[in-house]
C-alpha positions as CSV (number, residue, x, y, z in Angstrom):
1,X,9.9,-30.9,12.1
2,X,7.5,-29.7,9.7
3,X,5.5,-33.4,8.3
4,X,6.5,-32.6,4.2
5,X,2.9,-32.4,2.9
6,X,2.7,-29.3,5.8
7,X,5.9,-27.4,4.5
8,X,4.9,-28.0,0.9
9,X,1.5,-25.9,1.5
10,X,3.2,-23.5,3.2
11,X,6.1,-22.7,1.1
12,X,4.0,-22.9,-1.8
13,X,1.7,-20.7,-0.2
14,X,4.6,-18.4,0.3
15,X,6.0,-18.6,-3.5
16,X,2.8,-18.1,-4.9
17,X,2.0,-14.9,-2.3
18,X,5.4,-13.2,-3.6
19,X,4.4,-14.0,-7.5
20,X,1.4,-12.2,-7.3
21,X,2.4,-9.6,-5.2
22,X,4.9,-8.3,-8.0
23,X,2.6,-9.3,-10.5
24,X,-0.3,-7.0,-9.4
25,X,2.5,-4.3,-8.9
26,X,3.1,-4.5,-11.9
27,X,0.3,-4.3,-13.0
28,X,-1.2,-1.5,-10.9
29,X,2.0,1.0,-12.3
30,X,1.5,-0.2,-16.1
31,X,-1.9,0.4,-16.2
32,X,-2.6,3.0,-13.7
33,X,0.8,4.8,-13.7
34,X,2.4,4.6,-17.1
35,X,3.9,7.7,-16.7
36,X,6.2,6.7,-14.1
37,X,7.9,4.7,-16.2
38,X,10.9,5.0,-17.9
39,X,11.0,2.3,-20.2
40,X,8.3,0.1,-21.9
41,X,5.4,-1.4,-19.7
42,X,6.4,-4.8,-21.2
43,X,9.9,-4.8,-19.7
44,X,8.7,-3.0,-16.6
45,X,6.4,-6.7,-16.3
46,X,9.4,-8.7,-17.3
47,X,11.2,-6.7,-14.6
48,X,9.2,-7.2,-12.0
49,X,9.0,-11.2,-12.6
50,X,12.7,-11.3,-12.7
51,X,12.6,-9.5,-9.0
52,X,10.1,-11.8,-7.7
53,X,12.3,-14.9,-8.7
54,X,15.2,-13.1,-7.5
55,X,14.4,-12.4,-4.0
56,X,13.4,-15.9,-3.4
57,X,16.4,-16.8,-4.6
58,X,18.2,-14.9,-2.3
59,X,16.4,-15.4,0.9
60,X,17.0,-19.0,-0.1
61,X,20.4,-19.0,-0.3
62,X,21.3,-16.8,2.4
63,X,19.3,-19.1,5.1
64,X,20.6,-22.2,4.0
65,X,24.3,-21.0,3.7
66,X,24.5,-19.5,7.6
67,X,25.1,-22.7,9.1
68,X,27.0,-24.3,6.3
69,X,25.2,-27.7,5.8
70,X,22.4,-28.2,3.2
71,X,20.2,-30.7,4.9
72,X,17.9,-33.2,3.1
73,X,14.9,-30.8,3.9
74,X,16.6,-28.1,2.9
75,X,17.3,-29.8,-0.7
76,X,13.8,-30.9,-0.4
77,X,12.8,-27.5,0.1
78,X,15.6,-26.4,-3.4
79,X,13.7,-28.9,-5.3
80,X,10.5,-27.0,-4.5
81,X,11.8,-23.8,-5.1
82,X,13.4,-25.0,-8.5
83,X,9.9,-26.2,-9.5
84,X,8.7,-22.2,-9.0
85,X,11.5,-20.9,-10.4
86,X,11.7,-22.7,-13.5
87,X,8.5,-25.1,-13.8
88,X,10.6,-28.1,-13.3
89,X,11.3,-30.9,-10.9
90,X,14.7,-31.8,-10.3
91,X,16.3,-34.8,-8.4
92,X,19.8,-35.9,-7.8
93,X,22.5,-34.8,-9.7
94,X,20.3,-32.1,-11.8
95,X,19.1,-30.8,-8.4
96,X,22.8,-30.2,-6.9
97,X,24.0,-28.4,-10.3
98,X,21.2,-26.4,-10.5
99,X,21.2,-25.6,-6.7
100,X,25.1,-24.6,-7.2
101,X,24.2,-22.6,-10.1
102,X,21.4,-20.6,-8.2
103,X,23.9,-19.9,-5.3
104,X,26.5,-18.8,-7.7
105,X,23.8,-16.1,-9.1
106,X,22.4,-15.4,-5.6
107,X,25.9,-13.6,-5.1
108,X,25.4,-11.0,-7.3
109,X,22.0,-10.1,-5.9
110,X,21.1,-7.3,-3.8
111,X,18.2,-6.6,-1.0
112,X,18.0,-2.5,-2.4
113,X,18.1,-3.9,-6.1
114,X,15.3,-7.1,-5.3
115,X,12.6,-4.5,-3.6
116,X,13.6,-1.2,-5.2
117,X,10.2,-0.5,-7.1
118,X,8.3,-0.7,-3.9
119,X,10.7,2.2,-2.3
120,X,11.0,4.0,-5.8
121,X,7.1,4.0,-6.8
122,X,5.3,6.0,-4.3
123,X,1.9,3.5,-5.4
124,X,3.7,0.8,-4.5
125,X,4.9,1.9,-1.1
126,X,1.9,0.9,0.9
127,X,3.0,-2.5,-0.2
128,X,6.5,-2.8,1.6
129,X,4.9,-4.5,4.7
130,X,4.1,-7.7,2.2
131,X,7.3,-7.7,1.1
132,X,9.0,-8.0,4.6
133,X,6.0,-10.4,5.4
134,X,6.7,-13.1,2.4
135,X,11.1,-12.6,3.2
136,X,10.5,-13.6,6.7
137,X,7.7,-15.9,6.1
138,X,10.0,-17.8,3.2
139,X,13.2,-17.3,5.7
140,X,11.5,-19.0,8.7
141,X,10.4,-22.0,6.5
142,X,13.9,-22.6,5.1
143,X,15.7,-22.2,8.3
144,X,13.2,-24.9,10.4
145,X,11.9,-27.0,7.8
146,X,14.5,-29.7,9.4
147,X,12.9,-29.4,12.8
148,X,15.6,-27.6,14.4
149,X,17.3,-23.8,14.3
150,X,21.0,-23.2,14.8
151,X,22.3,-20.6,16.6
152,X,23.8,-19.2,13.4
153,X,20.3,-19.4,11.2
154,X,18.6,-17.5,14.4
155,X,21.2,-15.0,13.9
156,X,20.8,-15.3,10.2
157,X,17.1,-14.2,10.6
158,X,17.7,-11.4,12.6
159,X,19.9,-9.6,10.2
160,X,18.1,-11.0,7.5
161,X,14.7,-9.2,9.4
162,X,17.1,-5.8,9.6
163,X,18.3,-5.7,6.3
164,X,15.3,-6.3,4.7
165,X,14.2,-3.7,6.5
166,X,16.7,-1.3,5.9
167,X,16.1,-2.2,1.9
168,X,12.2,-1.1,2.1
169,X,13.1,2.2,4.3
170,X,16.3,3.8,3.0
171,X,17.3,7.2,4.0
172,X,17.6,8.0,0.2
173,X,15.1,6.9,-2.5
174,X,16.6,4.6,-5.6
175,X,16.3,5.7,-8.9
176,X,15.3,4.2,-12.0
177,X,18.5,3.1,-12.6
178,X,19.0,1.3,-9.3
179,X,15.5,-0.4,-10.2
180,X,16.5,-2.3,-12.6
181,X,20.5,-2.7,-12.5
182,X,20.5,-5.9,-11.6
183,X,17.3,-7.1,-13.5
184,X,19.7,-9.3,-15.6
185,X,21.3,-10.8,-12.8
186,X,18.0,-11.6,-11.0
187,X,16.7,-14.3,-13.7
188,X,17.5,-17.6,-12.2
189,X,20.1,-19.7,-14.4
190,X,17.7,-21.3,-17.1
191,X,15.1,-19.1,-16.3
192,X,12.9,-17.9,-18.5
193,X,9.4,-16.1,-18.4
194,X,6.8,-17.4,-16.2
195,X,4.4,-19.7,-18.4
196,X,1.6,-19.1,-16.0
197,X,1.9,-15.2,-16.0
198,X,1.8,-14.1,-19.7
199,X,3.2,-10.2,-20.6
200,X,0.0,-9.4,-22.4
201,X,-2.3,-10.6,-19.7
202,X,-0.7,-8.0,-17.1
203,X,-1.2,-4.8,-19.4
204,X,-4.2,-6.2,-21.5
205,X,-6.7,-6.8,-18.3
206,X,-10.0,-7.9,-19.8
207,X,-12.1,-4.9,-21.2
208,X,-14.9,-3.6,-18.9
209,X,-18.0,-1.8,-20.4
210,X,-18.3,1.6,-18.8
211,X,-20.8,0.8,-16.4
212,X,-18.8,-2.0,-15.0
213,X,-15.7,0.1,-14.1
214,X,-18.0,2.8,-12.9
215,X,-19.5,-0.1,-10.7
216,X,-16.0,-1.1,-9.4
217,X,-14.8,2.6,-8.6
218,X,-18.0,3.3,-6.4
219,X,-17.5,0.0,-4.8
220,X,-14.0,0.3,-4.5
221,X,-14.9,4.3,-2.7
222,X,-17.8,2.2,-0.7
223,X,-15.1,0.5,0.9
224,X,-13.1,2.7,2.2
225,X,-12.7,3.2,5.8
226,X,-14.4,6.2,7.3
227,X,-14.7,9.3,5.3
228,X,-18.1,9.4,5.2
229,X,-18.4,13.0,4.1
230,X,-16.1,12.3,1.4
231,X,-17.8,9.4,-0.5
232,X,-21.4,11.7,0.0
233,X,-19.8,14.2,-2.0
234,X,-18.3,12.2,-4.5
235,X,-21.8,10.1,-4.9
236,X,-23.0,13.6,-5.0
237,X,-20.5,14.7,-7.8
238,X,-21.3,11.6,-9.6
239,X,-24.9,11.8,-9.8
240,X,-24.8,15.3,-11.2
241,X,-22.5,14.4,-13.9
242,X,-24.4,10.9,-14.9
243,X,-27.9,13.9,-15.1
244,X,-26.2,16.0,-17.1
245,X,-24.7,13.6,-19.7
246,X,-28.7,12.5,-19.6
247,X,-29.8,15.6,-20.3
248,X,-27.6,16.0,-23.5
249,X,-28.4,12.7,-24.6
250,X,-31.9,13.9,-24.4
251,X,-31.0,17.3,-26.3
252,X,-30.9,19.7,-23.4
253,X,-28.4,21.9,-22.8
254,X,-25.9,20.8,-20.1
255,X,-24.9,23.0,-17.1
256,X,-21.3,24.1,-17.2
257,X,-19.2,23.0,-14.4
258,X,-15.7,23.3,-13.5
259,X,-14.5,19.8,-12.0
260,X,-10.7,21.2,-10.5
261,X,-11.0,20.6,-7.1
262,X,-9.1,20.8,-3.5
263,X,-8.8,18.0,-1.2
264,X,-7.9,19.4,2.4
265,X,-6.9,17.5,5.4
266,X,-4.1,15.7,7.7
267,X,-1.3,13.9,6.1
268,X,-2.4,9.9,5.7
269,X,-6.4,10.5,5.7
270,X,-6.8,9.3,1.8
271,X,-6.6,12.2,-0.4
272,X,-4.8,10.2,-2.9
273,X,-6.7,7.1,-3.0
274,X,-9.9,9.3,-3.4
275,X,-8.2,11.3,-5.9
276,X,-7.2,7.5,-7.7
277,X,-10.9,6.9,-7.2
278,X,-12.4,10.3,-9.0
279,X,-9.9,9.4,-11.9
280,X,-11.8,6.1,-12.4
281,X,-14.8,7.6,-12.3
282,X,-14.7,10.1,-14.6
283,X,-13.1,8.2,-17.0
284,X,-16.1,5.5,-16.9
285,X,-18.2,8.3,-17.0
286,X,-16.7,9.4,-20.0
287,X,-15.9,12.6,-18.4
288,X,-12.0,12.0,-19.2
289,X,-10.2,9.9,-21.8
290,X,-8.4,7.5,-19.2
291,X,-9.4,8.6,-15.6
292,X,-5.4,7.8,-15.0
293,X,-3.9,9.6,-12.3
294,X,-0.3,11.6,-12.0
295,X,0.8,12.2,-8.8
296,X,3.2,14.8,-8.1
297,X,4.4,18.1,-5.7
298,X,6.5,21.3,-5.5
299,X,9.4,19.6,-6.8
300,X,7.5,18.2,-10.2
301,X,6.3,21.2,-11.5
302,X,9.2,23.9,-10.1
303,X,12.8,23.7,-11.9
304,X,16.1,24.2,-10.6
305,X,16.7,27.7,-13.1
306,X,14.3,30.4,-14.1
307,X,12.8,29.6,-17.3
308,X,12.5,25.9,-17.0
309,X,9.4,26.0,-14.5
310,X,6.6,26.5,-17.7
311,X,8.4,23.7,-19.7
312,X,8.3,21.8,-16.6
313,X,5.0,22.1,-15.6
314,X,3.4,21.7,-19.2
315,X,5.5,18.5,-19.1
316,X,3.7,17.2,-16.5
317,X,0.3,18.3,-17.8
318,X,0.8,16.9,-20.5
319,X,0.9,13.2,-18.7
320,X,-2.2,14.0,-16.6
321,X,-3.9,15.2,-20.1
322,X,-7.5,12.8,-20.2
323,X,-6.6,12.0,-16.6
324,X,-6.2,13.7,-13.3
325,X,-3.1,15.5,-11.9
326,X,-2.9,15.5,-7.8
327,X,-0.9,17.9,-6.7
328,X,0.2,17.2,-3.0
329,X,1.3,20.0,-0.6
330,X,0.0,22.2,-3.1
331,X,0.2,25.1,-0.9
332,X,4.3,25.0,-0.6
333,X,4.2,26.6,-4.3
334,X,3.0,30.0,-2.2
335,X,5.7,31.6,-0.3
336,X,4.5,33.7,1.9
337,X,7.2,36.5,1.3
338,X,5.8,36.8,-2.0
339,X,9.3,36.5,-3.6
340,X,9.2,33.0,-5.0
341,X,9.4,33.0,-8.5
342,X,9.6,30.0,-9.4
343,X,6.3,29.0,-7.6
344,X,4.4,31.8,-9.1
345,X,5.5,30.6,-12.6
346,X,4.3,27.0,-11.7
347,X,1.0,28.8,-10.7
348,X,0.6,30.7,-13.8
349,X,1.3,28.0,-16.2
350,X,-1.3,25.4,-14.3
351,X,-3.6,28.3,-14.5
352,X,-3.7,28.4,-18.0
353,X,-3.5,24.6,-18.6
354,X,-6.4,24.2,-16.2
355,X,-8.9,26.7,-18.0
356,X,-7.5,25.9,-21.9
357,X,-7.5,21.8,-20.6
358,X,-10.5,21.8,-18.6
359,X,-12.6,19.2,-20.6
360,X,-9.7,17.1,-20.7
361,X,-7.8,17.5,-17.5
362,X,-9.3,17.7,-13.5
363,X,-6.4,19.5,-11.1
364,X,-6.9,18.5,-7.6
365,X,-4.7,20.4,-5.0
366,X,-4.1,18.4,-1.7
367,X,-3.1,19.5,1.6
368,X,-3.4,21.1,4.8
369,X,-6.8,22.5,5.2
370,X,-5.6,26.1,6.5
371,X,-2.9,26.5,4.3
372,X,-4.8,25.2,1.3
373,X,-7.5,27.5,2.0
374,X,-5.2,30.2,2.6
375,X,-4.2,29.8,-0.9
376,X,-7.0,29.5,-2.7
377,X,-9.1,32.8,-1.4
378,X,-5.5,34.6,-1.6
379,X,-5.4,33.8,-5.8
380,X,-8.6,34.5,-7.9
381,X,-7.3,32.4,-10.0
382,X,-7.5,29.6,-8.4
383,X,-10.7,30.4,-6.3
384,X,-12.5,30.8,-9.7
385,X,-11.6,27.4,-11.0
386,X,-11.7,25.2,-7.7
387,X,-15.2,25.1,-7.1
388,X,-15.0,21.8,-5.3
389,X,-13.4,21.2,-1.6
390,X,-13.5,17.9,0.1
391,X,-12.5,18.0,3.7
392,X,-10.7,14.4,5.0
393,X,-10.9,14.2,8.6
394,X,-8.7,12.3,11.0
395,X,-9.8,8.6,11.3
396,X,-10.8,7.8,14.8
397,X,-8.9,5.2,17.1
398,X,-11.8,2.4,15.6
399,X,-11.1,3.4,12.2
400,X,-7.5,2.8,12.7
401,X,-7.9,-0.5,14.1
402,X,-9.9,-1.1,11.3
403,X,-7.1,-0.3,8.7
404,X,-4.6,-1.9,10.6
405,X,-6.9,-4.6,10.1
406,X,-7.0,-4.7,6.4
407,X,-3.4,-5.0,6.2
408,X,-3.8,-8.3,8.6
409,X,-6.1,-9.5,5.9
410,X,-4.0,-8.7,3.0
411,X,-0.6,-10.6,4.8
412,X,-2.6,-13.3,6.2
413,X,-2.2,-12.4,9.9
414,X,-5.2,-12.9,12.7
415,X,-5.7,-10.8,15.7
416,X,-7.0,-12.1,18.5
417,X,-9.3,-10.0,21.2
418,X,-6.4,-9.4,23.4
419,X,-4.4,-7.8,20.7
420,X,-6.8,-5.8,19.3
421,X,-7.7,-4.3,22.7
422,X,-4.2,-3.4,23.2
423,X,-3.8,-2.0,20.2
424,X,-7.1,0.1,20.5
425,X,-6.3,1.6,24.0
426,X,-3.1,2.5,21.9
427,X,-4.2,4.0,19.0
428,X,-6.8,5.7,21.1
429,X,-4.6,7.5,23.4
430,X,-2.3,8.9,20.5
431,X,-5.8,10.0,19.0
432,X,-6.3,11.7,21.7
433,X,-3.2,13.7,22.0
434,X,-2.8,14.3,18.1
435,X,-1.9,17.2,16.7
436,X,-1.8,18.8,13.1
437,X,1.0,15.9,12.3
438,X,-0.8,13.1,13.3
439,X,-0.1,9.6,10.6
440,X,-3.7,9.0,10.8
441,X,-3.5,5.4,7.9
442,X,0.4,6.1,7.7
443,X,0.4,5.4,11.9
444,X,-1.7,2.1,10.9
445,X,0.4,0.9,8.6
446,X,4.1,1.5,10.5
447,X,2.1,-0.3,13.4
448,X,1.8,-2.8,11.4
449,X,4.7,-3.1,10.4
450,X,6.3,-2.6,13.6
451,X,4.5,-5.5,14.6
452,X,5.4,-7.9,11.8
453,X,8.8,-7.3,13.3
454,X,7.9,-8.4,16.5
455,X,6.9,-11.3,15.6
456,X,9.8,-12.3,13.4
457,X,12.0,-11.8,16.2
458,X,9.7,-13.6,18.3
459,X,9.8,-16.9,16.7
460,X,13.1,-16.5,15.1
461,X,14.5,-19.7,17.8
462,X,11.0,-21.5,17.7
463,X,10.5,-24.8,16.3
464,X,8.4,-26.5,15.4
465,X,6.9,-23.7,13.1
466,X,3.1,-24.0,12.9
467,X,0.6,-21.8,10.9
468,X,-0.4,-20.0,14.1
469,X,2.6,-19.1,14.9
470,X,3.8,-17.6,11.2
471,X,0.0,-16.0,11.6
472,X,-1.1,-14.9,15.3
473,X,0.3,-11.6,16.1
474,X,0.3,-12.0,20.5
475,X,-0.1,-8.8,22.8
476,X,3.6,-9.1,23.1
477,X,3.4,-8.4,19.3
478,X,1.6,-5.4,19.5
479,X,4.0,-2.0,19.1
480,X,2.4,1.1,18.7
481,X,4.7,4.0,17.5
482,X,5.3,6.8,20.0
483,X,4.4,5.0,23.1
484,X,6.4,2.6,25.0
485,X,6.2,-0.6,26.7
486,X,5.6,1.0,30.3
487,X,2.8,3.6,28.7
488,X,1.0,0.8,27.3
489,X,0.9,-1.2,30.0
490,X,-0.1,2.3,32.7
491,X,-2.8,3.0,29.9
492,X,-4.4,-0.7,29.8
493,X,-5.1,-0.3,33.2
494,X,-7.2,2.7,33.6
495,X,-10.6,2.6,33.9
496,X,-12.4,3.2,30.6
497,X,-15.9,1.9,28.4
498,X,-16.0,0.2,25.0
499,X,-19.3,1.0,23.1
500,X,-20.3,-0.7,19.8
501,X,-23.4,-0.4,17.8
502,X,-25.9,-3.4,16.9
503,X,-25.7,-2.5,12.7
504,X,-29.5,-3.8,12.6
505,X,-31.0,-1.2,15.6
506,X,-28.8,0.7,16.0
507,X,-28.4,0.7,19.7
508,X,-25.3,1.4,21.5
509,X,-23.8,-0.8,23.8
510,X,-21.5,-1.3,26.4
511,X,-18.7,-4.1,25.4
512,X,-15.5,-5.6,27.0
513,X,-11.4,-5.8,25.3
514,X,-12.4,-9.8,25.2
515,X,-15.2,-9.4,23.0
516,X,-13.5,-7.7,20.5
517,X,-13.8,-9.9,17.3
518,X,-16.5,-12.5,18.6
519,X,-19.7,-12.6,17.9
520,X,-22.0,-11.1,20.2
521,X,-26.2,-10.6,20.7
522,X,-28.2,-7.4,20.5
523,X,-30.3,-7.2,24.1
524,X,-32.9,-4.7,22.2
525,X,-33.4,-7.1,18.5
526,X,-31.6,-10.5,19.6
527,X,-29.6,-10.1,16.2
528,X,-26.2,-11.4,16.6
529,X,-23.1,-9.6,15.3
530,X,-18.8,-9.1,15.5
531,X,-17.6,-6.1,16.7
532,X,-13.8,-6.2,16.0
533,X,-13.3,-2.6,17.1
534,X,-15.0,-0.4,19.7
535,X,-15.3,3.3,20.7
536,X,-13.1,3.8,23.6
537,X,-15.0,5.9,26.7
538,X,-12.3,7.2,29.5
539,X,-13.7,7.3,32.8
C-alpha cells in the first residue's frame, strides 16, 4: 500500500499535471488560434476547465465502482479529489454526499466529449499522449492506493487504457458541437471556476516588448531538433529584415521583398511548427500585425459548388490577414488533368490576395518537395511570388530518439540505456528502409505512445505502485511501429557501431547501447559529457 503522504504527492502531482495541461491548451488555441473557434475565447477557457474537472471525475468513478466497494483509501483518495475539484476539504457525512453527487454526474459523462478538443484542434493533437498519460496515471493510483488490485479493477484498467484510446484516435473527427455538448454536464456538483486559474490570465498573458518575443521565437526555433538548414535560413531571413527596417529607420530606402514562401519535405519533418515560428517572428519584427498562424488545406479554401471557392478562400484570408496562412498539401489544388475547377479558382483568388495583401499577409505552401516544385515552376504566378523555399529533410534515427525523448520529458517518463538502445536500433532500421511516406516526428510520437500502452498494461496487476514503475519505460516497453517483436530482437543482435561526438572537440567516438544516457569522458580533451543517442554504424 502506498504510505498516505506518498499517494498524496502523487495524485496531486497527477491533478495538478491534467489542470495545466488543459489550461495551456487553452491557452495556446485562444491566443494562437482564435480563428478556430467558434464561440468566445472566454467560454472556450471556461470550457476547457470544465473538461479537465470532468475527466478526473470520471476516471475516478469508473475505477472505484469496478469492484463495488469504496475503501477507506479510496475515500481518502475522494476527499483529495474533492479538494481539486472544488477547493474544499470534506469529511464524513459531507464527503459521502458529495462523493454520491459526483458519481451521479460522472454518468452523464463521456470519454469522446472529456478529450474532444485535443482530437478536434489539429494544435492540440500532438498533445493526446498526455492525456492518455494523466487517465492511466490517475486510474492506477485509484485502483492500488489500498495496496491491492482486484481482478475486476485490472480489468477495469484495461478497458479503461482502450477506451481512452479509442476517444484520442477516432476513425471520424468531432465537431464543435461534440466539443462542448456536454461542457454543462462536466462541472462537478458545486463547482465553480477554478480560483487559482483566473479567465483573464489565460487570454491576457503578460505583454512582452518586441524584442522579448523576438527572443523567445528564435529560442524556441534554436530548439528544435535537427533542421539545421532550416533555422540558417530563417536566421538568414531574419537578419535581412531587422537591416532593412534599420535602414528605414535611418532614411534609406528599403529593398523590396516578397516574404510568400514554400516549405517542401516529408510529412512529420516540422513544416508547421516552423511556419508557427516565422509567424512569431514577423510579428515581433513588426513585419505583420499578429504573426498568428491559420492552418488549413484543399478542403479550406475549395467549396462543394462552383462559385463558392473565391468566397471561400477570401474567407480564410481574411483570418490569416496580419498573420500567416499555411497551406498544407498545397500541391493537391493542381490536378494534373487540368480539369479541376475548383482548384484553379482557389489558385486564382490566393493569387490575387497574396500580391493585393502582401504587406499584411505571408502564404506559405507546404508539401511534397517534387510535387510542390512541380507546381510552382508550372504557374508564373506563383513562381513570381514564392521567392523563398525551405527544404525539411528526414530526421535521422538520433534525431528521432531525440524527439521521442522530449515527449518522455514533457509526461515525466525516464529511459534507461537499455531502452533507448532498443529503440535506436529500431528507429534506425525503419530509417533505413524509408520511403517517401516515412512519419519521420509523427513515427516518434505513435512510438511513444505505443509505449505508454505498454506499460499501462504492464503494471495494470502490480502493486505496490512506486514512482519508478508509473515512470521507467523497460525494454519490454519499447514498441516501435512496423516492426515486430521477433524483428527487433533478429536486429539487436547484428553486429553494428555506435558513434557519438565529444560537443567540446569534436571528435568522434566509438560508444556502446549501455552507455547511452550516462556520462562518459573525451580520450582526446578529458571533457566529460551524456550521449543519450548515437549514430548507428552496420557492420
Amino acid at each position: 500500500m502506498l504510505e498516505a503522504n506518498d499517494l498524496t504527492a502523487q495524485l496531486r502531482r497527477v491533478l495538478r499535471d491534467c489542470r495545466k495541461l488543459y489550461s495551456n491548451s487553452a491557452r495556446q488555441i485562444t491566443l494562437r488560434h482564435p480563428h478556430l473557434l467558434e464561440g468566445s475565447p472566454q467560454d472556450f477557457v471556461a470550457l476547457m476547465d470544465d473538461l479537465h474537472r470532468g475527466l478526473l471525475l470520471k476516471v475516478y468513478t469508473v475505477v472505484i465502482r469496478s469492484d463495488g466497494r469504496w475503501s477507506r483509501m479510496e475515500k481518502f483518495v475522494g476527499s483529495l479529489m474533492i479538494e481539486h475539484l472544488w477547493d474544499q476539504r470534506l469529511k464524513g457525512l459531507e464527503l459521502r454526499e458529495a462523493a454520491e453527487g459526483l458519481l451521479r454526474q460522472a454518468d452523464q459523462l463521456h470519454w469522446e466529449s472529456l478529450v474532444a478538443p485535443f482530437v478536434r484542434y489539429t494544435p492540440l493533437r500532438d498533445a493526446t499522449s498526455h492525456v492518455e498519460t494523466i487517465v492511466m496515471r490517475l486510474a492506477n493510483l485509484v485502483a492500488k492506493c489500498d495496496g491491492l488490485t482486484t481482478p475486476e479493477e485490472t480489468l477495469t484498467l484495461h478497458t479503461l487504457q482502450q477506451e481512452i484510446d479509442l476517444a484520442l484516435h477516432p476513425a471520424s473527427l468531432p465537431t464543435a458541437a461534440d466539443a462542448s455538448r456536454h461542457a454543462q454536464q462536466a462541472v462537478p456538483i458545486g463547482g465553480k471556476a477554478d480560483a487559482n486559474l483566473p479567465v483573464a490570465e489565460l487570454i491576457e498573458p503578460e505583454a512582452k516588448s518586441p524584442a522579448e518575443r523576438l527572443a523567445d521565437a528564435m529560442e524556441e526555433l534554436d530548439r528544435l531538433i535537427g533542421l539545421e538548414e532550416v533555422k540558417e535560413r530563417v536566421r538568414s531571413l531574419s537578419n535581412f529584415l531587422r537591416l532593412q527596417r534599420e535602414r528605414e529607420q535611418a532614411g534609406f530606402p528599403a529593398m523590396p521583398i516578397s516574404l510568400h514562401m514554400s516549405f517542401v519535405g516529408n510529412p512529420g519533418t516540422g513544416k508547421t511548427t516552423v511556419a508557427r515560428i516565422v509567424g512569431q517572428i514577423l510579428g515581433a519584427m513588426g513585419v505583420l500585425k499578429s504573426g498568428h498562424l491559420v492552418e488549413t488545406d484543399r478542403s479550406g479554401l475549395v467549396a462543394e459548388f462552383a462559385g463558392q471557392t473565391g468566397v471561400k478562400t477570401n474567407k480564410l484570408c481574411d483570418s490569416a490577414k496580419d498573420g500567416v496562412l499555411f497551406i498544407d498539401e498545397a500541391y493537391s489544388l493542381v490536378d494534373q488533368s487540368g480539369d479541376d475547377a475548383f482548384g484553379r479558382e482557389a489558385i486564382q483568388t490566393l493569387l490575387k490576395r497574396m500580391e493585393d495583401d502582401r504587406e499584411h499577409m505571408v502564404v506559405i505552401l507546404a508539401g511534397y518537395p517534387d510535387e510542390m516544385d512541380q507546381m510552382i515552376r508550372t504557374n508564373p504566378g506563383l513562381s513570381s511570388r514564392i521567392n523563398h523555399r525551405l527544404k525539411f529533410d528526414d530526421y535521422g534515427p538520433a534525431d528521432l530518439g531525440r524527439i521521442f525523448e522530449l515527449l518522455c520529458d514533457a509526461n515525466q517518463y525516464r529511459l534507461p540505456a537499455t531502452s533507448r538502445y532498443r529503440l535506436l536500433v529500431g528507429l534506425d532500421e525503419l530509417h533505413r528502409e524509408r520511403d517517401r511516406h516515412f512519419g519521420n516526428g509523427r513515427l516518434a510520437r505513435n512510438a511513444f505512445e505505443d509505449c505508454v500502452r505498454r506499460l499501462a498494461d504492464r503494471i495494470a496487476s502490480i502493486v505496490p505502485l512506486t514512482p519508478e514503475l508509473l515512470t521507467v519505460l523497460t525494454p519490454e516497453d519499447i514498441a516501435i511501429p512496423g516492426l515486430n517483436e521477433q524483428q527487433i530482437e533478429a536486429l539487436l543482435k547484428e553486429s553494428m557501431t555506435l558513434r557519438v561526438t565529444c560537443p567540446k572537440c569534436g571528435k568522434r567516438l566509438r560508444t556502446s547501447g549501455h552507455l547511452l544516457g550516462r556520462s562518459t569522458r573525451c580520450p582526446k580533451c578529458d571533457e566529460p559529457f551524456k550521449a543519450p543517442w548515437a549514430d548507428v554504424e552496420r557492420s
